[in-house]
OpenMM code with the backbone's topology and positions (N, CA, C; nanometers):
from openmm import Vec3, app, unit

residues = "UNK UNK UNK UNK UNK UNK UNK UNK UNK UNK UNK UNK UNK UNK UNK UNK UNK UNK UNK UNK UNK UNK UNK UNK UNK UNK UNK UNK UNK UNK UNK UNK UNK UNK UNK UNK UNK UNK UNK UNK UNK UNK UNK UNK UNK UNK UNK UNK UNK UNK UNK UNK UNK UNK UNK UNK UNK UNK UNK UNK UNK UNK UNK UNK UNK UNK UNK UNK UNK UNK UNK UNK UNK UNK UNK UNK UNK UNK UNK UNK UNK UNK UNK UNK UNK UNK".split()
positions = [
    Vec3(0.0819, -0.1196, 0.0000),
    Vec3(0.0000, 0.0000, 0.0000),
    Vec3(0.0862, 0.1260, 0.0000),
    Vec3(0.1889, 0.0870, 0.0564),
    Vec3(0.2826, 0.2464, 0.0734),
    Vec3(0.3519, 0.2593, -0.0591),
    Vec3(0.3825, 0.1638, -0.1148),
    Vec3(0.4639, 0.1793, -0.2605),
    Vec3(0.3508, 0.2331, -0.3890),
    Vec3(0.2443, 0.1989, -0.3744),
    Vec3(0.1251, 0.2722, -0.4680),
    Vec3(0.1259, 0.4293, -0.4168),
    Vec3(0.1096, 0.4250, -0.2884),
    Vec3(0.1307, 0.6015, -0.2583),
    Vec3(0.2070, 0.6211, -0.2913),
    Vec3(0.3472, 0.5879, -0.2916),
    Vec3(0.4418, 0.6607, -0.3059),
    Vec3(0.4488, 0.6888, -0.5078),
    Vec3(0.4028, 0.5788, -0.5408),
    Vec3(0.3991, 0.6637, -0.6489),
    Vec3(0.1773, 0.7406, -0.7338),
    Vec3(0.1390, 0.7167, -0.6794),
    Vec3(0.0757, 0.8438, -0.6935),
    Vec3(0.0862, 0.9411, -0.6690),
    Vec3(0.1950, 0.9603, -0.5388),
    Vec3(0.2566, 1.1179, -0.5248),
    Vec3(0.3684, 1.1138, -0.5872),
    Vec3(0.4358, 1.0347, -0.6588),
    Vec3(0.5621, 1.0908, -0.7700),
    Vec3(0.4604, 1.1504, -0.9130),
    Vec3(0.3275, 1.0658, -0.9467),
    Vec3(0.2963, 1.0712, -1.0457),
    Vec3(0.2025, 1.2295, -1.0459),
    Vec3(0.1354, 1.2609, -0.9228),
    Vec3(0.1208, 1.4030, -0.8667),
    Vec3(0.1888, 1.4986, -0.8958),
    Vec3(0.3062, 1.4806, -0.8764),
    Vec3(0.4233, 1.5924, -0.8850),
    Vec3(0.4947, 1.5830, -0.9870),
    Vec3(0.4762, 1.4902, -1.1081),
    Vec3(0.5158, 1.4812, -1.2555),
    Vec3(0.3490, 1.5828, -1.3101),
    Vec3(0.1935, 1.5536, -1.2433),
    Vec3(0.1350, 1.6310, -1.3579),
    Vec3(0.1428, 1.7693, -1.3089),
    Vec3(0.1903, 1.8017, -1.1653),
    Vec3(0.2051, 1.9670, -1.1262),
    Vec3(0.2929, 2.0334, -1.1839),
    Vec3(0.4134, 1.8947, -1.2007),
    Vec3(0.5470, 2.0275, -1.2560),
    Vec3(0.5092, 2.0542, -1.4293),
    Vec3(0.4534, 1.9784, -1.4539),
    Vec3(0.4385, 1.9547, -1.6352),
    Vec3(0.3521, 2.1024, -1.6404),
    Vec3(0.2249, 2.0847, -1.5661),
    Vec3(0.1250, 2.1947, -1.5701),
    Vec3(0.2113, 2.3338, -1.5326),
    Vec3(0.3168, 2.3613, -1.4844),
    Vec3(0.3996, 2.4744, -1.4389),
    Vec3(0.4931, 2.5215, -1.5883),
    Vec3(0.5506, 2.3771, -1.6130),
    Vec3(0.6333, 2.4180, -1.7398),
    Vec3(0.5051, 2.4435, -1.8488),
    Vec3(0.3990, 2.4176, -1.8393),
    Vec3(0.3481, 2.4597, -2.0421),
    Vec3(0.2803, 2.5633, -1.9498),
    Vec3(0.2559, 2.6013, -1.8057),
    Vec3(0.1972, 2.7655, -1.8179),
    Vec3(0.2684, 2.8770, -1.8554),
    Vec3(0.3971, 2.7968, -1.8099),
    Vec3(0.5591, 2.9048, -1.8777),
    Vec3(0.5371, 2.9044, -1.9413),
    Vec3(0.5719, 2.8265, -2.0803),
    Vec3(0.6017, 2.7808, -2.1855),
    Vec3(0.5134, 2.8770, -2.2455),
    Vec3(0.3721, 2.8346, -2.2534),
    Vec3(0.2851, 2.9695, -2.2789),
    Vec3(0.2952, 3.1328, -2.2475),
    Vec3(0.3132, 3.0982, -2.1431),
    Vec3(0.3795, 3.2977, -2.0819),
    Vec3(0.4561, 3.3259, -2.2069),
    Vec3(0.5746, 3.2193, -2.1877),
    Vec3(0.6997, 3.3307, -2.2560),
    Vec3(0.6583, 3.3409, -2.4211),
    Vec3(0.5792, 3.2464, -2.4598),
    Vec3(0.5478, 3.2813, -2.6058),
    Vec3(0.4859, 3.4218, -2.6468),
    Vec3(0.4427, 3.4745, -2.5318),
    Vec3(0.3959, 3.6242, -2.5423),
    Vec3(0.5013, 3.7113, -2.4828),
    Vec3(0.5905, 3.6539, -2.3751),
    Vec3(0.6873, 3.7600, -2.3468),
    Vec3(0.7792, 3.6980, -2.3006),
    Vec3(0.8580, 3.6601, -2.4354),
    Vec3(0.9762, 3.6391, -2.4440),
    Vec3(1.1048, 3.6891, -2.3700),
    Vec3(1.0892, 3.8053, -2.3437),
    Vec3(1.1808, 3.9011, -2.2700),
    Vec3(1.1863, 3.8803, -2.1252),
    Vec3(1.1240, 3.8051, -2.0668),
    Vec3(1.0618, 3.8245, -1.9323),
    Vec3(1.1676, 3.6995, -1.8907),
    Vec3(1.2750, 3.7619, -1.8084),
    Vec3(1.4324, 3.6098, -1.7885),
    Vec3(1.3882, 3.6064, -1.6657),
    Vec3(1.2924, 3.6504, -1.6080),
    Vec3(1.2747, 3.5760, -1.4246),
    Vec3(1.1600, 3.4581, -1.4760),
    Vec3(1.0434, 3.4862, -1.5968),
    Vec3(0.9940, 3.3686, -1.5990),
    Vec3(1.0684, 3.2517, -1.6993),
    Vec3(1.1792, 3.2892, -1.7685),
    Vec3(1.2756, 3.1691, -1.8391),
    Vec3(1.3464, 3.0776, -1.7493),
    Vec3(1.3729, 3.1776, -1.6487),
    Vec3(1.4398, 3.1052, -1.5176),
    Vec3(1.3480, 3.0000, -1.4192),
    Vec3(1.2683, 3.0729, -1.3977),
    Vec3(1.1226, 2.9402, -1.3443),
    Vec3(1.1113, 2.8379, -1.4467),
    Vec3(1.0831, 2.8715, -1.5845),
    Vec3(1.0306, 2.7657, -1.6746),
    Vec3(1.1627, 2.6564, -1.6993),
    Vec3(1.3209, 2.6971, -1.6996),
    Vec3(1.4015, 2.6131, -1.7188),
    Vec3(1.4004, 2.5245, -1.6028),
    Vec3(1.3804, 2.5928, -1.4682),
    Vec3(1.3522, 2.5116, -1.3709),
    Vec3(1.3068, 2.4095, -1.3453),
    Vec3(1.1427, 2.4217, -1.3511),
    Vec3(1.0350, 2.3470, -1.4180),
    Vec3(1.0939, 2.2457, -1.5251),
    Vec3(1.1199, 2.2665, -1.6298),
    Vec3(1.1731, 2.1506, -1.7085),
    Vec3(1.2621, 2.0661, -1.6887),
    Vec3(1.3247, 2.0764, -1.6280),
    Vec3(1.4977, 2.0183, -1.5710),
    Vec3(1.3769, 1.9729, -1.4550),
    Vec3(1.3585, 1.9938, -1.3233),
    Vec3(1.2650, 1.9387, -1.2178),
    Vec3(1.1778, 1.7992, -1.3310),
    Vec3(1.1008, 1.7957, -1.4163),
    Vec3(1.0049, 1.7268, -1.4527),
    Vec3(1.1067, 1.6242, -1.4861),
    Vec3(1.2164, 1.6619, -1.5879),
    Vec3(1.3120, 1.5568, -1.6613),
    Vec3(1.3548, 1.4992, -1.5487),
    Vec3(1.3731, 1.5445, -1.3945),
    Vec3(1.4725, 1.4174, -1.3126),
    Vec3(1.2867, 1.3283, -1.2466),
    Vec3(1.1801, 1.4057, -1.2166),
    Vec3(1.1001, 1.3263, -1.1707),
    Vec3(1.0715, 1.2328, -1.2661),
    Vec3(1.0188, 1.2145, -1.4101),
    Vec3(0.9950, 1.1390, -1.5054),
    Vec3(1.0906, 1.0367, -1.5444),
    Vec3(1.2441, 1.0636, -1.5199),
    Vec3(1.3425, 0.9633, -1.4753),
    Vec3(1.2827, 0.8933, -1.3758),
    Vec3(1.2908, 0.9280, -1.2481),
    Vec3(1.2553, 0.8752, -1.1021),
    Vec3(1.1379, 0.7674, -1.1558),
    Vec3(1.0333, 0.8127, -1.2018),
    Vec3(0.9307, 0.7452, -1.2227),
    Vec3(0.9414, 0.6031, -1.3236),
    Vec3(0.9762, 0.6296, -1.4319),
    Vec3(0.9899, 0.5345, -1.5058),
    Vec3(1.1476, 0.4426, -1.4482),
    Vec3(1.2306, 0.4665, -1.3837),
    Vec3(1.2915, 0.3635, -1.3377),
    Vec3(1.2124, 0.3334, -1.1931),
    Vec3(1.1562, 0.3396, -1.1453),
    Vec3(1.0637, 0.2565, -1.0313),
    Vec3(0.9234, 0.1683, -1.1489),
    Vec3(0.8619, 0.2491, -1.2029),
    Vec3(0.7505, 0.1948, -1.2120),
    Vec3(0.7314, 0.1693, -1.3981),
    Vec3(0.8724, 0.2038, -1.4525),
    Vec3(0.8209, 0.2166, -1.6084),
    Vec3(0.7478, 0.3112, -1.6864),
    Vec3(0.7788, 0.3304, -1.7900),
    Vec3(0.8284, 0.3902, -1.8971),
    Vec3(0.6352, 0.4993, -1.9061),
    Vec3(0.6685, 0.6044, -1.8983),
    Vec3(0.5440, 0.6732, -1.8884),
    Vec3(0.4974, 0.7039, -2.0571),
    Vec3(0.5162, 0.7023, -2.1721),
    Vec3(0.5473, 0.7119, -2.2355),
    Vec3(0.5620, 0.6006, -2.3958),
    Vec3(0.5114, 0.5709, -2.4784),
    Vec3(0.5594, 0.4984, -2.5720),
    Vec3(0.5591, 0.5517, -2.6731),
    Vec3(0.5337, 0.4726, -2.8189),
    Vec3(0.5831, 0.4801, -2.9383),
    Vec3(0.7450, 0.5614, -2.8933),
    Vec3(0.8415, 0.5086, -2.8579),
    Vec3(0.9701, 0.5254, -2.8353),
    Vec3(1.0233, 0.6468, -2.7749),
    Vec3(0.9554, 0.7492, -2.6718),
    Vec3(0.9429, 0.8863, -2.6393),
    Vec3(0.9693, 0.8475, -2.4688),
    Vec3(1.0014, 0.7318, -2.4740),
    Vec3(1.0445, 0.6915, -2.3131),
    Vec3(1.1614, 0.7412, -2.2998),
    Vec3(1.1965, 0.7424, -2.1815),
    Vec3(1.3564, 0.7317, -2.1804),
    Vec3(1.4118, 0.5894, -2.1659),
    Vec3(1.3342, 0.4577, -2.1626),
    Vec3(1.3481, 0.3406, -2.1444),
    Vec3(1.3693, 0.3010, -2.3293),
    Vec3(1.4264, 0.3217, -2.3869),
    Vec3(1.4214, 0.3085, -2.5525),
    Vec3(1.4588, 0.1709, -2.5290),
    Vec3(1.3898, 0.0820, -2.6326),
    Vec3(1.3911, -0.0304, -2.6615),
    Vec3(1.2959, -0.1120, -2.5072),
    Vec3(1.2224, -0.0487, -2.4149),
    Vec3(1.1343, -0.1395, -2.3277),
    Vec3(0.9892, -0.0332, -2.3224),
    Vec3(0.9952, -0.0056, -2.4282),
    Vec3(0.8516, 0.0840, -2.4012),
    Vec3(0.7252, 0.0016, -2.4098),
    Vec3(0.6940, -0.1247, -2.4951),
    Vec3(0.6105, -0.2644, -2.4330),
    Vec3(0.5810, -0.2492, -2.2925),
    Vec3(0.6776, -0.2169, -2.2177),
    Vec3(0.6765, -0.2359, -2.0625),
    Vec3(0.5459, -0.1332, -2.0130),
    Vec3(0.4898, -0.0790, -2.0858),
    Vec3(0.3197, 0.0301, -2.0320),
    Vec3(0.2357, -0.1110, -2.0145),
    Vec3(0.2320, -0.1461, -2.0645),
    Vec3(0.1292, -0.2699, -2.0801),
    Vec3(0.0843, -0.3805, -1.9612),
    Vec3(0.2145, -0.3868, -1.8989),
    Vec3(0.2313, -0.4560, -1.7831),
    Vec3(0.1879, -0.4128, -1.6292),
    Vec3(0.1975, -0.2259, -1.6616),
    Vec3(0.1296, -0.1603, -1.5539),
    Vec3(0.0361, -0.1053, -1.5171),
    Vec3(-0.0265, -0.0994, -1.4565),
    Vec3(-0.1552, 0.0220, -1.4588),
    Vec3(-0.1346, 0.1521, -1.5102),
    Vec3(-0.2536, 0.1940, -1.5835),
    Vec3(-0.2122, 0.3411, -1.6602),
    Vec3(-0.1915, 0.4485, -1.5400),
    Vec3(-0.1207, 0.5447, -1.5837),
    Vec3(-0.1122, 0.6435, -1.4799),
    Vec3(-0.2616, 0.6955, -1.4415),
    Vec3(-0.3354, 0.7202, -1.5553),
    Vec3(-0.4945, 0.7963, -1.4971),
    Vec3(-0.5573, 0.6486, -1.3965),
    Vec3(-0.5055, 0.5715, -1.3823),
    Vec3(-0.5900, 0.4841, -1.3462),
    Vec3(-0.5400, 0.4829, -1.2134),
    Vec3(-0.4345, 0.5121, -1.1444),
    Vec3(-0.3715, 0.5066, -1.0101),
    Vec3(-0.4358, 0.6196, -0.9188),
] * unit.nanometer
topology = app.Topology()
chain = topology.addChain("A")
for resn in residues:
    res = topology.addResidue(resn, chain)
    for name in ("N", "CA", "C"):
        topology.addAtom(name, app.Element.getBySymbol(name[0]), res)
């Protein structure tokens, strides 16, 4: 039971940081100029890239048609429960 929590709260904090980087991502497409929100949004991205690591080496590959970082075990979704489903 504690290892399912533990990753519904990794998988929590993969859709908060994602939702942080494309509100950036969006910001800066209108204001580009703005380096305190480039600095949050690089943040945000680099943060998501080590949780989405974390995640897919505990629980597998979030990710297929080859967009895992698990290249060559992306089959491996199949074996787990979907993330919306946890």
């Amino acid at each position: 039971m504690a290892a399912e929590t533990e990753r519904h709260n990794l998988l929590r904090r993969i859709q908060e940081t994602e939702f942080v980087a494309l509100d950036l991502n969006l910001y800066l497409d209108t204001h580009p100029e703005d380096t305190k929100a480039l600095e949050h949004y690089n943040k945000a991205a680099a943060e998501l890239l080590v949780l989405m690591k974390k995640y897919e080496e505990c629980y597998g590959p979030l990710l297929n048609f080859g967009l895992s970082s698990e290249t060559g075990k992306t089959w491996r979704w199949i074996n787990q429960p979907w993330p919306w489903d946890i």
